[in-house]
C-alpha positions in Angstrom: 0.0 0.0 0.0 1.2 3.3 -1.0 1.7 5.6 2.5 -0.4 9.5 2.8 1.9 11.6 4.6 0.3 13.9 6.8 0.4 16.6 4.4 -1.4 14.1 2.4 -3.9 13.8 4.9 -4.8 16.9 6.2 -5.0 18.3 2.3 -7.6 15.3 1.9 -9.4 16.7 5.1 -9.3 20.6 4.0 -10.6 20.2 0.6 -13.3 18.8 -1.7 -12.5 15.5 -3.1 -14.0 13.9 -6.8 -14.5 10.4 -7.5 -14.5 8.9 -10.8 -15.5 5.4 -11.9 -16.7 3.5 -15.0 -19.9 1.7 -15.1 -20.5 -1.9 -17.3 -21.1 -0.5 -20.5 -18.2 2.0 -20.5 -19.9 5.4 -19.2 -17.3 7.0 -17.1 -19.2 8.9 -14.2 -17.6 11.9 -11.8 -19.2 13.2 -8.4 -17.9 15.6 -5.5 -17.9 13.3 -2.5 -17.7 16.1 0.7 -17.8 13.4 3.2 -14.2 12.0 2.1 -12.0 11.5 5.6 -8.8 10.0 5.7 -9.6 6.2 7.4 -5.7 5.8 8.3 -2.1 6.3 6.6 -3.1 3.7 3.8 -7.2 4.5 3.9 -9.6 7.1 2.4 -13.1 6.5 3.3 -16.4 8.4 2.1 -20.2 8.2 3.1 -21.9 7.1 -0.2 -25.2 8.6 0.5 -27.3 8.8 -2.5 -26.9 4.9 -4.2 -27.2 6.3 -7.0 -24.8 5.4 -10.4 -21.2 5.7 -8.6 -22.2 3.2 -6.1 -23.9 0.5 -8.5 -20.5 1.1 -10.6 -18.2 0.1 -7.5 -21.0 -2.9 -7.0 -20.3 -4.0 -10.5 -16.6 -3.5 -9.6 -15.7 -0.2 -10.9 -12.2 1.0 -10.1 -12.1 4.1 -8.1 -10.2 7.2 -8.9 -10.0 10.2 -5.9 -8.7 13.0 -7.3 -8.4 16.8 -4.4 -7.6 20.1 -5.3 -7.0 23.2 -4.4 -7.6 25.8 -7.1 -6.3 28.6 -5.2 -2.4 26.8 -4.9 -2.8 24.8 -8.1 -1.8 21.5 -6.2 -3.3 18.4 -5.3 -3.6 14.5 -5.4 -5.2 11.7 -7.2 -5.6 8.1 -5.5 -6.1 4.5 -6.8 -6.1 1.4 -5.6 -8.4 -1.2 -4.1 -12.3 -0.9 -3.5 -14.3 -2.1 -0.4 -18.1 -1.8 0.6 -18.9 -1.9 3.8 -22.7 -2.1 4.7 -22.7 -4.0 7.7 -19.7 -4.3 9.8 -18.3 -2.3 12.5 -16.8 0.5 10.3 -20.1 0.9 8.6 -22.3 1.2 12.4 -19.0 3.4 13.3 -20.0 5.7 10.4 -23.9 5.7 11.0 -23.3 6.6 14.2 -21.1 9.6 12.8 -23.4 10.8 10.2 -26.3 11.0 13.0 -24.3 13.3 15.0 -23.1 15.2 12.6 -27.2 15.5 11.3 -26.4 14.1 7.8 -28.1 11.4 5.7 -27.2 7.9 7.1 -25.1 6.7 4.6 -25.6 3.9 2.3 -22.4 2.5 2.3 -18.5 3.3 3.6 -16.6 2.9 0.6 -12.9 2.6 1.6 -9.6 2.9 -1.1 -7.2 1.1 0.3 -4.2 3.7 -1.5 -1.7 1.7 -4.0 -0.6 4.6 -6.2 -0.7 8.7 -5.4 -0.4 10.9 -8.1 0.7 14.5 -7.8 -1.7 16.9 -9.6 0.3 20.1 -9.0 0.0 22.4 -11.5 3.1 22.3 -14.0 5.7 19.9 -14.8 5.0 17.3 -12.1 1.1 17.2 -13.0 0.6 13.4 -13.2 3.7 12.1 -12.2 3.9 8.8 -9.6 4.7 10.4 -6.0 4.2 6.5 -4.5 3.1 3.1 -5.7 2.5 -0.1 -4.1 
């Protein structure tokens, strides 16, 4: 697993993420996901709360792309790696419990990326280039 440093981590928490994934017949789909939290050092984590397309796609096992920005220092980070759902475990009553507190729609699912490759989407030169890989 690739390792978020904790400037890695704290970007991920101060600014909107994006999700992209690919559904059976090809369609690519993209969708802000403002619940994203770092789960730990090798973990991202999001409430999916709407069921709609980008969950079916990570049902039908969609990779996932995470992709944070901040417009206003041209820099960020893009994620990949490996996909879990979790709908009824501990993480997943963890999270319920969260997004009751916090008055937000109980959440569908946690999707977690377990992190294999970070990208660094800095503006420039380095856009796109490997900063780690499992």
């Amino acid at each position: 697993m690739a390792v978020l440093t904790q400037d890695m981590q704290e970007f991920v928490d101060a600014n909107l993420c994006w999700v992209a994934t690919q559904s059976l017949d090809g369609v690519l789909g993209l969708g802000p996901k403002m619940s994203m939290y770092v789960l730990d050092e090798t973990h991202l984590a999001y409430h999916e709360r709407t069921a709609g397309q980008t969950y079916r796609n990570l049902e039908d096992g969609s990779p996932l792309v995470v992709a944070c920005a901040n417009l206003a220092e041209k820099t960020g980070y893009r994620f990949r790696g490996n996909v879990t759902l979790h709908t009824d475990d501990e993480l997943y009553k963890e999270q319920v419990a969260v997004a009751e507190a916090n008055g937000t729609k109980v959440p569908a699912c946690i999707v977690v990326l377990e992190v294999t490759a970070i990208e660094d989407l800095t503006g420039g030169a380095k856009a796109g280039t490997t900063i780690a890989k499992d």
